[in-house]
N, C-alpha and C positions, 0 to 999 in steps of 0.2 A: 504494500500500500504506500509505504515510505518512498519507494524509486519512479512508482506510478507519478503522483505530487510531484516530482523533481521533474520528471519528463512533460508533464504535464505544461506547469512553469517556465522551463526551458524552450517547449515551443511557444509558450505566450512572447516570452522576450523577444523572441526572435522576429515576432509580427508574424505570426501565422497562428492558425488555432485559434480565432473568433468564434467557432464555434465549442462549447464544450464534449471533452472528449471522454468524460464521466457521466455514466445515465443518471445515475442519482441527484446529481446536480440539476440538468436539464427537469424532472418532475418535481423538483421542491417547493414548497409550498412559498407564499409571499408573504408572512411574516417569517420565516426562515431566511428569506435572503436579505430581508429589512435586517433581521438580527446580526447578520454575517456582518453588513453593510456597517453598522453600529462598532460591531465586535474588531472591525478592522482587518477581516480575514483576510490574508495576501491575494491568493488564489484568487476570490474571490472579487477583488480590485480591481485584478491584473483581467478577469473575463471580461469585466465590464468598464475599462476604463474607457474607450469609445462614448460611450453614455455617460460615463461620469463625468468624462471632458465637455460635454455638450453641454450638459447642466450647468458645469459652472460657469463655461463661457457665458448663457444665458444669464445667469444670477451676475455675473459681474456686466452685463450691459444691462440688466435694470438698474443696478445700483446707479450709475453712471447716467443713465434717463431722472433716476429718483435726484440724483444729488444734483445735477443740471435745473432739473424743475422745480424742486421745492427748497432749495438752499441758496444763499448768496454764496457760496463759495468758487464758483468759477464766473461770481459780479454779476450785475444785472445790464441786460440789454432791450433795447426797444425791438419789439416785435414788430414785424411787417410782413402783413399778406396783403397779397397784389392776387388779383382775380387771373390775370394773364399766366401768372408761374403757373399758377395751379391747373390751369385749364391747357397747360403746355406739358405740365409731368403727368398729368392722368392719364394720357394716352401711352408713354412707355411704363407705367405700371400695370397698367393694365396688360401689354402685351410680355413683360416681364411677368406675370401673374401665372396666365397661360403656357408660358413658355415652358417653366417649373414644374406645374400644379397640376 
């Protein structure tokens, strides 16, 4: 089981093995992998750092919207909207939207 974990591991470093290569893992329940998550399991880190990355990229660009919006600490500026910008970026958002989505 010990050298299982090590090979296991090994191929995470390596960037391969996004998916798990242990069945028991793949059926575990979601307060099991909340606990893992909590408990700081390596393994369990290392399968999911993809998703872990994402998250915090996330949380660190609300914080960065939050602290812009509701704090003076990057100063205050006069806001301006012009009907022209806007009615000139909806159209490549929208096609950006599509493109993705």
């Amino acid at each position: 089981m010990k050298q299982s974990k090590k090979n296991d591991r090994a191929v995470l470093l390596e960037g391969g093995g996004l998916q798990s290569t242990s069945p028991r893992i793949g059926s575990s329940s979601v307060t099991s992998q909340i606990s893992r998550f909590f408990l700081m399991d390596g393994i369990f880190l290392l399968e999911n750092r993809l998703t872990l990355r994402a998250i915090s990229e996330f949380g660190a660009l609300l914080t960065y919207f939050y602290l812009s919006d509701r704090t003076n600490l990057f100063g205050e500026s006069k806001k301006v909207h012009m009907r022209t910008t806007f009615f000139l970026l909806l159209p490549s958002h929208h096609s950006l939207s599509n493109h993705f989505f």
